[in-house]
CHARMM internal coordinates of N, CA and C (Angstrom, degrees):
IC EDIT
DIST 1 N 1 CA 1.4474
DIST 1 CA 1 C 1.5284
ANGL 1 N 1 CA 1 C 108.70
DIST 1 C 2 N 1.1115
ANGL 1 CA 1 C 2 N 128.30
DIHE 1 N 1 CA 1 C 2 N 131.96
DIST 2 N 2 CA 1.4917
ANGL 1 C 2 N 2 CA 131.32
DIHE 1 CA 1 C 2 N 2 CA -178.49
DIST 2 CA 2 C 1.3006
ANGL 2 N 2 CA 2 C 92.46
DIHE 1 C 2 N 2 CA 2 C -110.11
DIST 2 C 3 N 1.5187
ANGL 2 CA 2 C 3 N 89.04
DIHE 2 N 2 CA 2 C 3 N 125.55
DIST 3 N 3 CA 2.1739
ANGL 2 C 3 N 3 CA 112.93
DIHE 2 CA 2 C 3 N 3 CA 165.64
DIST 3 CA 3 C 1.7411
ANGL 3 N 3 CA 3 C 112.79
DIHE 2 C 3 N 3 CA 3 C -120.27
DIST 3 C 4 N 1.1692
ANGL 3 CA 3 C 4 N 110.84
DIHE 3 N 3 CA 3 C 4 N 138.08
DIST 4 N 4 CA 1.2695
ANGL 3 C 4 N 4 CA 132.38
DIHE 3 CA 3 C 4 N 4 CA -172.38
DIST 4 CA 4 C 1.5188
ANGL 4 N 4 CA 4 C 103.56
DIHE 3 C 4 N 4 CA 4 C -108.44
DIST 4 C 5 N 1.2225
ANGL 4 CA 4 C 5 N 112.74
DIHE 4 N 4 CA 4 C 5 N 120.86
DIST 5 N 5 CA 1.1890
ANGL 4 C 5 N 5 CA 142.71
DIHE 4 CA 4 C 5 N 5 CA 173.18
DIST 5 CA 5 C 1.8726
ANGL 5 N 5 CA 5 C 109.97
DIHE 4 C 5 N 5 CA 5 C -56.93
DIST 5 C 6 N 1.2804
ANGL 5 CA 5 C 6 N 141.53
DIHE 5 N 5 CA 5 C 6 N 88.43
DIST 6 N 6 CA 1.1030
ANGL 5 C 6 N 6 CA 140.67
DIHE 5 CA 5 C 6 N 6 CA -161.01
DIST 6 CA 6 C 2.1958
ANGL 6 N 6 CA 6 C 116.71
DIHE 5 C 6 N 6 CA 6 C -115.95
DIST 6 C 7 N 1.3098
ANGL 6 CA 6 C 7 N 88.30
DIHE 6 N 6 CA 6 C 7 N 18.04
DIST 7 N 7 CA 1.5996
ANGL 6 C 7 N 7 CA 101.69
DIHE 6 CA 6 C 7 N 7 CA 178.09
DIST 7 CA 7 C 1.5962
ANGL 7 N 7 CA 7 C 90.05
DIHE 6 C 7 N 7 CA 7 C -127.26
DIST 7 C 8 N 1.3155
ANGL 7 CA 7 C 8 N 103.33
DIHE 7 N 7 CA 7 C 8 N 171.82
DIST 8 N 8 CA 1.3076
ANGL 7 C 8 N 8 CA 140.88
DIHE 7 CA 7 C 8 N 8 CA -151.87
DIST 8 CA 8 C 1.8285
ANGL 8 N 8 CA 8 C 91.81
DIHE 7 C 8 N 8 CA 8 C -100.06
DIST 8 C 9 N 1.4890
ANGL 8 CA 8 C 9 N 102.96
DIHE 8 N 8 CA 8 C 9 N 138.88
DIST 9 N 9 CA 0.9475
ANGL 8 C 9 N 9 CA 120.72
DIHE 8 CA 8 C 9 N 9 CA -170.54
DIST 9 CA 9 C 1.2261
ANGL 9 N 9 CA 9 C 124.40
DIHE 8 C 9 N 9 CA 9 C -116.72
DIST 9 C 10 N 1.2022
ANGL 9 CA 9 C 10 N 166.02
DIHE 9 N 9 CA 9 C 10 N 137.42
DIST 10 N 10 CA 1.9648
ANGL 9 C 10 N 10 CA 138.48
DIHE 9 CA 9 C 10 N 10 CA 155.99
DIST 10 CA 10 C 1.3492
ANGL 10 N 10 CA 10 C 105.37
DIHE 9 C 10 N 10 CA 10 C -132.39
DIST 10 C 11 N 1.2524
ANGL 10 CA 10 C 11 N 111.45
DIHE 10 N 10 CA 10 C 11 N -147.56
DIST 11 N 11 CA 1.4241
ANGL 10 C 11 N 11 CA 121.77
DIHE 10 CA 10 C 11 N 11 CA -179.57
DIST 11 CA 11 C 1.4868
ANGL 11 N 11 CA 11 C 126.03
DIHE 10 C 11 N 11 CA 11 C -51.80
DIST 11 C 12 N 1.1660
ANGL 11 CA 11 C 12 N 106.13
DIHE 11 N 11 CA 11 C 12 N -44.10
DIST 12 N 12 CA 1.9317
ANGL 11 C 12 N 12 CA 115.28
DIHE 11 CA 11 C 12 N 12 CA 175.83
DIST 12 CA 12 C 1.1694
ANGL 12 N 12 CA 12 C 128.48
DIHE 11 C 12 N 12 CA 12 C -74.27
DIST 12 C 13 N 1.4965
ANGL 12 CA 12 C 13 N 112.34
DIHE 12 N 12 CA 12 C 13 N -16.60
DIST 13 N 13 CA 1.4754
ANGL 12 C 13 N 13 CA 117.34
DIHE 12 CA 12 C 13 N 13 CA 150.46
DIST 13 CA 13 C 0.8915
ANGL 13 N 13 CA 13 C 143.20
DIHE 12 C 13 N 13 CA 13 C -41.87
DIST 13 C 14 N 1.2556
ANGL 13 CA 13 C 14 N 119.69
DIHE 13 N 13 CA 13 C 14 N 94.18
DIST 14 N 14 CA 1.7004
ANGL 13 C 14 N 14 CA 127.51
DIHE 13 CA 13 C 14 N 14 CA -163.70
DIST 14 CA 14 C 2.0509
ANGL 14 N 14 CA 14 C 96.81
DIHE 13 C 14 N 14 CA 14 C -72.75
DIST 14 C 15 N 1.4587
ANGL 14 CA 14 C 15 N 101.20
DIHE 14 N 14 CA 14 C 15 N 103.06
DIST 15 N 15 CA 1.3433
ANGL 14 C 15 N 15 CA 116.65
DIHE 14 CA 14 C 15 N 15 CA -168.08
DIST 15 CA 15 C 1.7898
ANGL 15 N 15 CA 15 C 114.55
DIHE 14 C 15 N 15 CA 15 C -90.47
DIST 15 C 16 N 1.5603
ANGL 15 CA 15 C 16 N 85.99
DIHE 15 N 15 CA 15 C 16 N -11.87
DIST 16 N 16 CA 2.0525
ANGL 15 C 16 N 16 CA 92.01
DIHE 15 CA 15 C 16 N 16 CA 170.50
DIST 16 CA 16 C 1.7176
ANGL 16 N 16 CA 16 C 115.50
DIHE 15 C 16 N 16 CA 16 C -86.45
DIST 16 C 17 N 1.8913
ANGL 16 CA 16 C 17 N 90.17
DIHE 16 N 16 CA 16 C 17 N -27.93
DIST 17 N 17 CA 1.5209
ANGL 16 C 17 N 17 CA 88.03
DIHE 16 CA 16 C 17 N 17 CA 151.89
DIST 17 CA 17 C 1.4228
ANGL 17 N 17 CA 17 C 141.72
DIHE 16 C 17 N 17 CA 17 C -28.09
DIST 17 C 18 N 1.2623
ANGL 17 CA 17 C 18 N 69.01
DIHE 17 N 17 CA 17 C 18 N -89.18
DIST 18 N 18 CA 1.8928
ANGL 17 C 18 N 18 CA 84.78
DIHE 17 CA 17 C 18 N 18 CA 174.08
DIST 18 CA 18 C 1.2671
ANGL 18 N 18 CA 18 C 111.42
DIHE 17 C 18 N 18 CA 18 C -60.01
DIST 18 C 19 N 1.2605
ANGL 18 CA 18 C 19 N 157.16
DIHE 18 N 18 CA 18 C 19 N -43.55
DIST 19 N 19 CA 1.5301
ANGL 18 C 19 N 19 CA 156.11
DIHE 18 CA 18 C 19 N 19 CA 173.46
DIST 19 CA 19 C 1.4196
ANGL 19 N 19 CA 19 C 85.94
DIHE 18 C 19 N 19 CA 19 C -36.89
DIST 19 C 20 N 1.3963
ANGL 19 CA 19 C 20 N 120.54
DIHE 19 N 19 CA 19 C 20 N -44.78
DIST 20 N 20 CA 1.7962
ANGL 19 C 20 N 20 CA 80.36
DIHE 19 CA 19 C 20 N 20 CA -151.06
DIST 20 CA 20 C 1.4615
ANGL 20 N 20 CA 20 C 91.06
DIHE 19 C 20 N 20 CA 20 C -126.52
DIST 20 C 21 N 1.5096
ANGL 20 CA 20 C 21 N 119.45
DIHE 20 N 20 CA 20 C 21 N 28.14
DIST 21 N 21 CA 1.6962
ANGL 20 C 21 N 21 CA 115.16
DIHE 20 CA 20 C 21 N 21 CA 133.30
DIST 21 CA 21 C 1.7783
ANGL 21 N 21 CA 21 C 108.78
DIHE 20 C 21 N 21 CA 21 C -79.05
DIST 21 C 22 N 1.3127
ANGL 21 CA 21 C 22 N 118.86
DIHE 21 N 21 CA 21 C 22 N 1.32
DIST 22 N 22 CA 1.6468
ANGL 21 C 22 N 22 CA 120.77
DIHE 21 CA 21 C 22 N 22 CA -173.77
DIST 22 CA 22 C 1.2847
ANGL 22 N 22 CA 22 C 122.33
DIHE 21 C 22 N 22 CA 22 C 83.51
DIST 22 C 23 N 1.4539
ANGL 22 CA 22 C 23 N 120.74
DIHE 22 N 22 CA 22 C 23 N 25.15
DIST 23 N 23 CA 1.3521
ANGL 22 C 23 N 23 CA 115.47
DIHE 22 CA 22 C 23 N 23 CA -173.82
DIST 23 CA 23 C 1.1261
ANGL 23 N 23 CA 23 C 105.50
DIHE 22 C 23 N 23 CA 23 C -107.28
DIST 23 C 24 N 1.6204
ANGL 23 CA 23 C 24 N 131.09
DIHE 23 N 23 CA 23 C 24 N 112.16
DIST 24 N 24 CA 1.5680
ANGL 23 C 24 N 24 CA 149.21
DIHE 23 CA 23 C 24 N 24 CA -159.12
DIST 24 CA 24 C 1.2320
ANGL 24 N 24 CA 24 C 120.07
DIHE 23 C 24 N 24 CA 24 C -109.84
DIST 24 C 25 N 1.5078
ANGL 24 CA 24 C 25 N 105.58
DIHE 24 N 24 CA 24 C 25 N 29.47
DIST 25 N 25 CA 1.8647
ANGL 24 C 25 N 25 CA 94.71
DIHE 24 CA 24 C 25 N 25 CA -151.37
DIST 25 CA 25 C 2.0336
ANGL 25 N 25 CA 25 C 92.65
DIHE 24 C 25 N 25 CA 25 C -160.53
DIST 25 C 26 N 1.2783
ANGL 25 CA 25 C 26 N 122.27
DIHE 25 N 25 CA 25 C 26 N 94.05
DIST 26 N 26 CA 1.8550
ANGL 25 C 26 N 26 CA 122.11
DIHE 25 CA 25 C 26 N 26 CA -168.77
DIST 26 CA 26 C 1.6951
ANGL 26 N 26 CA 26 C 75.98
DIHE 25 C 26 N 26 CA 26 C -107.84
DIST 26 C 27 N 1.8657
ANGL 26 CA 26 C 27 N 82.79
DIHE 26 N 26 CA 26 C 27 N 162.96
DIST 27 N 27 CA 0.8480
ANGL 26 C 27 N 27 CA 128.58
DIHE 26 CA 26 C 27 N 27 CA 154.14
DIST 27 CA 27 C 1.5548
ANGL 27 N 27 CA 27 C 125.67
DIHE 26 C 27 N 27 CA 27 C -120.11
DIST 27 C 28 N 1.4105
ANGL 27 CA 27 C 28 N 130.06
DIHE 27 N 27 CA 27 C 28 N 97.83
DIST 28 N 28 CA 1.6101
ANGL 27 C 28 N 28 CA 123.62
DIHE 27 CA 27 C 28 N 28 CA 168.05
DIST 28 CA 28 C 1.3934
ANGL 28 N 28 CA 28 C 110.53
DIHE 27 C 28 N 28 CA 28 C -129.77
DIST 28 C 29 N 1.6272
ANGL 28 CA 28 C 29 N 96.31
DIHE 28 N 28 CA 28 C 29 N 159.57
DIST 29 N 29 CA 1.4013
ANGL 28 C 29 N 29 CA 97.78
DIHE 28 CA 28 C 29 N 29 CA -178.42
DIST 29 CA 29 C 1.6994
ANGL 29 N 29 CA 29 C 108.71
DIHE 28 C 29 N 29 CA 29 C -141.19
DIST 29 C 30 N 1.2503
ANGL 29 CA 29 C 30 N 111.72
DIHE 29 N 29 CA 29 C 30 N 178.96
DIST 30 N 30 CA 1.7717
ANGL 29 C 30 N 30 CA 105.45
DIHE 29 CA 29 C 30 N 30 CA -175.10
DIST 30 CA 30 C 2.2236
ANGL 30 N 30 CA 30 C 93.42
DIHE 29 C 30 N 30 CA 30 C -120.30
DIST 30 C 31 N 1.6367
ANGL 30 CA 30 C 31 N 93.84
DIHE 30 N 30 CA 30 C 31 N 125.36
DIST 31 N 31 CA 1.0298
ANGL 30 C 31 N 31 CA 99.62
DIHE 30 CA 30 C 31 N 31 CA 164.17
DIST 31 CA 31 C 1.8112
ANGL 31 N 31 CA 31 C 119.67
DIHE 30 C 31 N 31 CA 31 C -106.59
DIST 31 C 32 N 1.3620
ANGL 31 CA 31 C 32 N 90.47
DIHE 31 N 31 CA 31 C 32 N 119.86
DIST 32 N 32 CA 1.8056
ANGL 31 C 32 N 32 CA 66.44
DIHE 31 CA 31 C 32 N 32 CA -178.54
DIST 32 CA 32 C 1.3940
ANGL 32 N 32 CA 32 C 137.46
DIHE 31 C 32 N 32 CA 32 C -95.56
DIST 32 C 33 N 0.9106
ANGL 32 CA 32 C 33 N 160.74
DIHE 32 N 32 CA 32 C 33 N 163.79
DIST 33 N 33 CA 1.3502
ANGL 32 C 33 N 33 CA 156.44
DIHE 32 CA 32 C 33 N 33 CA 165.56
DIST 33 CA 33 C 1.7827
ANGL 33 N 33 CA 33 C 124.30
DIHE 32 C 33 N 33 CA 33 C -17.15
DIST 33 C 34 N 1.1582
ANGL 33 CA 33 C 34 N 89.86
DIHE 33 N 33 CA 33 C 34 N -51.38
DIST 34 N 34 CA 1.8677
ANGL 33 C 34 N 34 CA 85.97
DIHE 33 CA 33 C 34 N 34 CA 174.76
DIST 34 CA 34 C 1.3775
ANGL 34 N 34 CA 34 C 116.37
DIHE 33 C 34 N 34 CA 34 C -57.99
DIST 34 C 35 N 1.6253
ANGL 34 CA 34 C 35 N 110.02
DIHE 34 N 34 CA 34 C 35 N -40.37
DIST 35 N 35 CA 1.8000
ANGL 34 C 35 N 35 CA 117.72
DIHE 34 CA 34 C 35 N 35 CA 163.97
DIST 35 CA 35 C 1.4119
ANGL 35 N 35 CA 35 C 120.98
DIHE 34 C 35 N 35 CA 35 C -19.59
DIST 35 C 36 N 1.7720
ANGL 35 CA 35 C 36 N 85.75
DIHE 35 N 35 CA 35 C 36 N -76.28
DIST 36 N 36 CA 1.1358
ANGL 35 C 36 N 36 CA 123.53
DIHE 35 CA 35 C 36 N 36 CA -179.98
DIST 36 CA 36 C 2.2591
ANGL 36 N 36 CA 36 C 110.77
DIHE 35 C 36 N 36 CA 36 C -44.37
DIST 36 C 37 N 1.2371
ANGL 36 CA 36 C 37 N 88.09
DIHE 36 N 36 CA 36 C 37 N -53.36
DIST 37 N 37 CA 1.1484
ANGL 36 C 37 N 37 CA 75.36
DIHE 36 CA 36 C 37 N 37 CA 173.44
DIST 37 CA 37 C 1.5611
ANGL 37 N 37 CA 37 C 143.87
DIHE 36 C 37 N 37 CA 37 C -83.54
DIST 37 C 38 N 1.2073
ANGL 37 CA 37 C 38 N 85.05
DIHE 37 N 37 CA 37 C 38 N 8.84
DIST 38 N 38 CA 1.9262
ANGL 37 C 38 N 38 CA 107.69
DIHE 37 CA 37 C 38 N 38 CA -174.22
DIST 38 CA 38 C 1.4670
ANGL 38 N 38 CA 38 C 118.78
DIHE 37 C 38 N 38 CA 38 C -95.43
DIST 38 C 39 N 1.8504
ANGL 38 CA 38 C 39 N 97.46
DIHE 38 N 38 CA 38 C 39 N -56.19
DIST 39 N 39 CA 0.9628
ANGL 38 C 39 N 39 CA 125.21
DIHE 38 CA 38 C 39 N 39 CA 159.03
DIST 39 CA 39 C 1.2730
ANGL 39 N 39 CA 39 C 130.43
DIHE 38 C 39 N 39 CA 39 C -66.51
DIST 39 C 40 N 1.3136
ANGL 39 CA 39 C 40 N 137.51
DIHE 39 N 39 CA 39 C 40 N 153.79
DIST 40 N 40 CA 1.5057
ANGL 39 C 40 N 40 CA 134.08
DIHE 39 CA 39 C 40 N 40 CA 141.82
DIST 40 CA 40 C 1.8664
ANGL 40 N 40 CA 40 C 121.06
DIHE 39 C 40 N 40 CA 40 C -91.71
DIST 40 C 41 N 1.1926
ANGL 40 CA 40 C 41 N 92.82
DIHE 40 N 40 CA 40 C 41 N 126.62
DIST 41 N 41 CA 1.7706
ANGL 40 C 41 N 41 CA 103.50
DIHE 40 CA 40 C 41 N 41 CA -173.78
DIST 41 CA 41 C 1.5262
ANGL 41 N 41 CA 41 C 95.29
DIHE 40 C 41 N 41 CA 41 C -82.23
END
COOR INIT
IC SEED 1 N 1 CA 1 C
IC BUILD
């Protein structure tokens, strides 16, 4: 069965994890600072 990973990912994601629960398929993105500062995350 192939599962796709559909949450947000970054650095602390243990990514060998998931490889070998079979999930072949991330989602990440780059937020940058001005966002951050405009916005609230």
């Amino acid at each position: 069965m192939k599962k796709k990973l559909i949450i947000g990912i970054d650095e602390t994601t243990n990514i060998d994890t998931l490889l070998a629960d079979g999930i072949r398929q991330f989602y990440f993105g780059y937020i940058p600072t001005s966002y951050t500062d405009t916005y609230a995350t």
